[in-house]
Z-matrix of the N, CA and C atoms (Angstrom, degrees):
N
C 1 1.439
C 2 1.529 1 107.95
N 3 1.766 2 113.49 1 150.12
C 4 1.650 3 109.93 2 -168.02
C 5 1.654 4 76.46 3 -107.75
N 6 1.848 5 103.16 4 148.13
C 7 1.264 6 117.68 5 -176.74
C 8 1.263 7 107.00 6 -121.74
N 9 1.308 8 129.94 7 155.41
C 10 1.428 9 115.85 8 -178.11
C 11 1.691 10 94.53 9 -108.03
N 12 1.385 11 139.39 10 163.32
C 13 1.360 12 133.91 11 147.36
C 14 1.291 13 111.39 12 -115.18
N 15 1.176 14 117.63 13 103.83
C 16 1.942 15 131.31 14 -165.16
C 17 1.393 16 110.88 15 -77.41
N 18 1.596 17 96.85 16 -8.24
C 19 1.962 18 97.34 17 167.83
C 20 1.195 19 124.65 18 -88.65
N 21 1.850 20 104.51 19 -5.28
C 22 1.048 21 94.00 20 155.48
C 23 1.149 22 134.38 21 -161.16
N 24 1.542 23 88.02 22 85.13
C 25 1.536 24 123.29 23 -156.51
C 26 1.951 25 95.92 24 -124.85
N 27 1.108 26 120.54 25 95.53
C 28 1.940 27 108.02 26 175.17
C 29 1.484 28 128.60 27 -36.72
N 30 1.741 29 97.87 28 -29.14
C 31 1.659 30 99.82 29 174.67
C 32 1.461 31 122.81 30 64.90
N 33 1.552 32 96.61 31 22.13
C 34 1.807 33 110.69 32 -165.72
C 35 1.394 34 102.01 33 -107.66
N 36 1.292 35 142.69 34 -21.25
C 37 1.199 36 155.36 35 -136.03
C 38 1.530 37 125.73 36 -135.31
N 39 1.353 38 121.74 37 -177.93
C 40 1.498 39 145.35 38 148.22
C 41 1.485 40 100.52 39 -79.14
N 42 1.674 41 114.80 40 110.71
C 43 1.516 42 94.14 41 163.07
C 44 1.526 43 114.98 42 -86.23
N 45 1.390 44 98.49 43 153.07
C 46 1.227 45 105.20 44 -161.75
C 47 1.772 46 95.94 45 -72.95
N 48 1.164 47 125.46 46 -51.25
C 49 1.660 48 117.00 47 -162.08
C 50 1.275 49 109.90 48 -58.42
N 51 1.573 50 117.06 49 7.48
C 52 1.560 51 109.37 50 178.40
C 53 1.506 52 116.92 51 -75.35
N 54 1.227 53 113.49 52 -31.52
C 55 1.297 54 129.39 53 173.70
C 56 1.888 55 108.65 54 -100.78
N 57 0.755 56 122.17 55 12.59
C 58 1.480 57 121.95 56 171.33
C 59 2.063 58 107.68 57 -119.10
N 60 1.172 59 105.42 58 17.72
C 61 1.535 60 120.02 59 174.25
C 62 1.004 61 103.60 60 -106.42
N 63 1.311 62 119.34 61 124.92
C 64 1.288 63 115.65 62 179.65
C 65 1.605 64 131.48 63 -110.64
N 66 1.257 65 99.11 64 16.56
C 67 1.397 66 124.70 65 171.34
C 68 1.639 67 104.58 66 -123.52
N 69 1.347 68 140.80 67 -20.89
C 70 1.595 69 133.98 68 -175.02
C 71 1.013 70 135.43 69 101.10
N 72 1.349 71 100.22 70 9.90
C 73 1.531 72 110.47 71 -160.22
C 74 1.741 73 113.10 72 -113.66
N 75 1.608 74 88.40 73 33.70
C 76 1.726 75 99.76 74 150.56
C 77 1.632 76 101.85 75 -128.83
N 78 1.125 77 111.51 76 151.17
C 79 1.430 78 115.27 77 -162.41
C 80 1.936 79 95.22 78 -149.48
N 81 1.519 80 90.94 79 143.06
C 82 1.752 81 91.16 80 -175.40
C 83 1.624 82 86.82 81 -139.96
N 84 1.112 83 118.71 82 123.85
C 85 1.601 84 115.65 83 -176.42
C 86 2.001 85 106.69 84 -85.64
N 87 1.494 86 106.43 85 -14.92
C 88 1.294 87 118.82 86 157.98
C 89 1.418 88 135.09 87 165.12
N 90 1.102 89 118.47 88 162.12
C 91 2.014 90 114.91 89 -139.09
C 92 1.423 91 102.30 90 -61.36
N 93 1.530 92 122.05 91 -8.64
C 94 1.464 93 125.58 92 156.37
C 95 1.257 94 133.99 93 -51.19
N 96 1.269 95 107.79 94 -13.61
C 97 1.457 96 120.67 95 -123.90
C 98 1.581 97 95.34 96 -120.92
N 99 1.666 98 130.18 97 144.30
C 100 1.431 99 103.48 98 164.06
C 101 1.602 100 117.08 99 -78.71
N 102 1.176 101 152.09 100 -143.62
C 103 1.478 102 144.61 101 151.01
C 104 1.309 103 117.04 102 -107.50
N 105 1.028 104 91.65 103 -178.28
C 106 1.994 105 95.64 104 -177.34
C 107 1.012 106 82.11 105 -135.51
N 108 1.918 107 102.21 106 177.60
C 109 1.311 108 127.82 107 158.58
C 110 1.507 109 104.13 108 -125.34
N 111 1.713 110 91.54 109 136.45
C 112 1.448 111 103.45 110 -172.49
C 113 1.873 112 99.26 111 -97.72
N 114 1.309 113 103.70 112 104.91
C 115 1.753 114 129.71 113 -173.10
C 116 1.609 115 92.59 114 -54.18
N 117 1.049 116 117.31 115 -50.56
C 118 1.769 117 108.13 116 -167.80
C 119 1.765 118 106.18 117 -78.63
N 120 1.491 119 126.89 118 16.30
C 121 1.126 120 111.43 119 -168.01
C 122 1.808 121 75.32 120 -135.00
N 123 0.952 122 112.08 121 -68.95
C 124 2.014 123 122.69 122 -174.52
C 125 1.638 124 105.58 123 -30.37
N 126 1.828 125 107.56 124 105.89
C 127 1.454 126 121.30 125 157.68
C 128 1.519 127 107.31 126 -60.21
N 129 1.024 128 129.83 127 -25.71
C 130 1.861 129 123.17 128 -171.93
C 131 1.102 130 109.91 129 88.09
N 132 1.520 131 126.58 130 15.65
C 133 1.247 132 115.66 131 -163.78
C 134 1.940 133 119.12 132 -84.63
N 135 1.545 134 83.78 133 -14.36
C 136 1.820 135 76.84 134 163.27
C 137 1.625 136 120.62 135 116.69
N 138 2.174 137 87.02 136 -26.81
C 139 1.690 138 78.30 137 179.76
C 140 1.164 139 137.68 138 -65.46
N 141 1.352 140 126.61 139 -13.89
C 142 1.277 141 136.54 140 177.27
C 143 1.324 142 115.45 141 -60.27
N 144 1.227 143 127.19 142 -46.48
C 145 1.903 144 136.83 143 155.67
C 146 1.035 145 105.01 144 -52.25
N 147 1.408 146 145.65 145 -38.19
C 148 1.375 147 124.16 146 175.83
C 149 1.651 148 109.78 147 -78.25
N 150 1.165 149 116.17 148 10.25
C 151 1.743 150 109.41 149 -169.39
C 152 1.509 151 105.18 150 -135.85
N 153 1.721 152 117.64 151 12.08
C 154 1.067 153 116.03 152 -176.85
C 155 1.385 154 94.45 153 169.23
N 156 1.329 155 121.98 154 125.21
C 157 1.566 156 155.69 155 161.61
C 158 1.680 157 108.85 156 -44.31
N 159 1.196 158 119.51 157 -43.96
C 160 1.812 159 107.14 158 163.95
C 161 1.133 160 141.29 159 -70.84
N 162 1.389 161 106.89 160 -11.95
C 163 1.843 162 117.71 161 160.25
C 164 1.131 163 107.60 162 -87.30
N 165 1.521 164 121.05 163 140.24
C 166 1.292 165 134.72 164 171.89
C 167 1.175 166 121.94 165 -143.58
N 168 1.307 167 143.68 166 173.45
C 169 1.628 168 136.77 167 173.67
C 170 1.588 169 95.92 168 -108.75
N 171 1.326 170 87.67 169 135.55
C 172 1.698 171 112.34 170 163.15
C 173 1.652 172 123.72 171 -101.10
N 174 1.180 173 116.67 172 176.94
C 175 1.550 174 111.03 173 130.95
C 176 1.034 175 132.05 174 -94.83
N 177 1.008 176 151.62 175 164.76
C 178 1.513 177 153.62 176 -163.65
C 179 1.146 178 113.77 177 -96.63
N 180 1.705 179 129.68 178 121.39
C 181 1.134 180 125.01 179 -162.37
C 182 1.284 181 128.81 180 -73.57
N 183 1.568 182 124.33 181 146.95
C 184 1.125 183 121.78 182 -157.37
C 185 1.489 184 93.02 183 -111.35
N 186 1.913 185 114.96 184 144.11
C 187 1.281 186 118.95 185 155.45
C 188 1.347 187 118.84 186 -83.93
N 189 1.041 188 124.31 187 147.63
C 190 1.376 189 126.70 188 176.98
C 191 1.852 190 104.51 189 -125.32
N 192 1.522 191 110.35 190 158.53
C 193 1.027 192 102.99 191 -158.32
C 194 1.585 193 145.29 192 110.16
């Protein structure tokens, strides 16, 4: 799963990986804003971490219990 970390994200801008996704599945509702990743659209493929330091890969969280 691609994770965003919004602390450290400036939140001043156009992020750039919104337009460097090539499926859509970074989404910024506005240049205030940090971005998300939209899970039902995101292949995992990674480019967004290479085009910006707040996406990262996780593992996917586990419930326990």
């Amino acid at each position: 799963m691609i994770a965003v970390n919004e602390h450290a994200c400036p939140q001043s801008h156009p992020c750039p990986a919104v337009g460097y996704c090539s499926v859509g599945g970074i989404v910024q509702d506005d240049i205030f804003a940090a971005p998300r990743v939209d899970h039902g659209l995101c292949t995992e493929c990674g480019a967004c971490s290479q085009v910006c330091r707040v996406f990262s890969r996780v593992a996917d969280p586990v419930t326990v219990g």
